[in-house]
C-alpha positions as CSV (number, residue, x, y, z in Angstrom):
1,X,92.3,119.6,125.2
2,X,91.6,116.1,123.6
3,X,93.7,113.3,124.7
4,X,92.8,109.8,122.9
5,X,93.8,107.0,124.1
6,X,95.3,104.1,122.3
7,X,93.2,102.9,118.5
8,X,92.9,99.8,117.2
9,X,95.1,99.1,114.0
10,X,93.7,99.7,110.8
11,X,91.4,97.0,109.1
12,X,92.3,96.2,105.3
13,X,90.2,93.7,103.7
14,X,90.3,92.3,100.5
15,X,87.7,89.5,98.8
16,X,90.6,88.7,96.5
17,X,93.9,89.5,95.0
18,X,94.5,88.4,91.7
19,X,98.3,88.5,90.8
20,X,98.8,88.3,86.8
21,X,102.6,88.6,86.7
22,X,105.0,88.9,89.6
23,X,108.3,90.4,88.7
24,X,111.7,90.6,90.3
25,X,111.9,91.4,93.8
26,X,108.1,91.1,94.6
27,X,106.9,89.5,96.9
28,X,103.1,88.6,98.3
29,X,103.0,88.7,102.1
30,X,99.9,87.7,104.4
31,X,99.8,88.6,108.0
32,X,102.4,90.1,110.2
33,X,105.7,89.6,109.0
34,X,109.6,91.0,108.4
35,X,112.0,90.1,105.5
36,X,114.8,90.4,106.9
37,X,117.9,90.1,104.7
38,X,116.1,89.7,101.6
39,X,118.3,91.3,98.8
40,X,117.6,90.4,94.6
41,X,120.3,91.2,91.9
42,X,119.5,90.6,88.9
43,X,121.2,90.3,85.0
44,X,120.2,89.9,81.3
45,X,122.7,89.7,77.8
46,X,120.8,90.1,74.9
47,X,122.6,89.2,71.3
48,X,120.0,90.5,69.4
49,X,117.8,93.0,71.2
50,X,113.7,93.1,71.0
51,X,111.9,91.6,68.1
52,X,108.5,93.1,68.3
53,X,105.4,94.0,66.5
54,X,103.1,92.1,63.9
55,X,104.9,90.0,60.4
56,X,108.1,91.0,61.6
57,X,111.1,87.9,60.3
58,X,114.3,87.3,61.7
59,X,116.3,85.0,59.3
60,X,119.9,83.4,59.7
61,X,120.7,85.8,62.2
62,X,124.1,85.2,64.1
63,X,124.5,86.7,68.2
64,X,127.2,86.9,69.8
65,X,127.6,88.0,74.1
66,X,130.4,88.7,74.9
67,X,130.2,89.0,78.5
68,X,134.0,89.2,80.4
69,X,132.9,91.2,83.6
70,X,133.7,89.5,87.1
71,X,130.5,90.4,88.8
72,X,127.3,89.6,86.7
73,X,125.1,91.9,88.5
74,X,125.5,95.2,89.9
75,X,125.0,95.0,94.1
76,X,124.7,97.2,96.6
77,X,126.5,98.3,99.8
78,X,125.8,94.6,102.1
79,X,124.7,92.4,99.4
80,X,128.1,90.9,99.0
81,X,128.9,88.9,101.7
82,X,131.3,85.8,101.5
83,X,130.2,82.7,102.2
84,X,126.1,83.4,102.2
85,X,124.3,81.4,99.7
């Protein structure tokens, strides 16, 4: 029978972090910490979709959103909450 007693907590050590592009619910956290009630929602319209590639022309284009709905982002169950900001 081996019984151990209590370890110490891991050791993670980095020389650097380099962060290129942070995104939509990220987040970069140092020590000991808790986010608590941290929700993200997000929404896009696009009138004309994704121009990409290389010699690619987009001449007297016209958009148009049309964007009627009540709620612009889809949440989840406790994200709504009257009155919290």
């Amino acid at each position: 029978m081996n019984l151990q007693g209590p370890q110490d907590p891991p050791v993670i050590q980095f020389d650097s972090i380099h962060v290129i592009t942070i995104g939509d619910a990220s987040g970069i956290f140092v020590g000991t910490n808790m986010q608590i009630l941290w929700t993200t929602s997000s929404k896009a319209n696009s009138g004309m979709g994704e121009v990409s590639g290389e010699n690619n022309y987009v001449i007297n284009n016209v958009n148009t959103v049309y964007d009627n709905d009540i709620i612009d982002a889809p949440y989840t169950k406790g994200d709504f909450i009257i009155g919290r900001v």
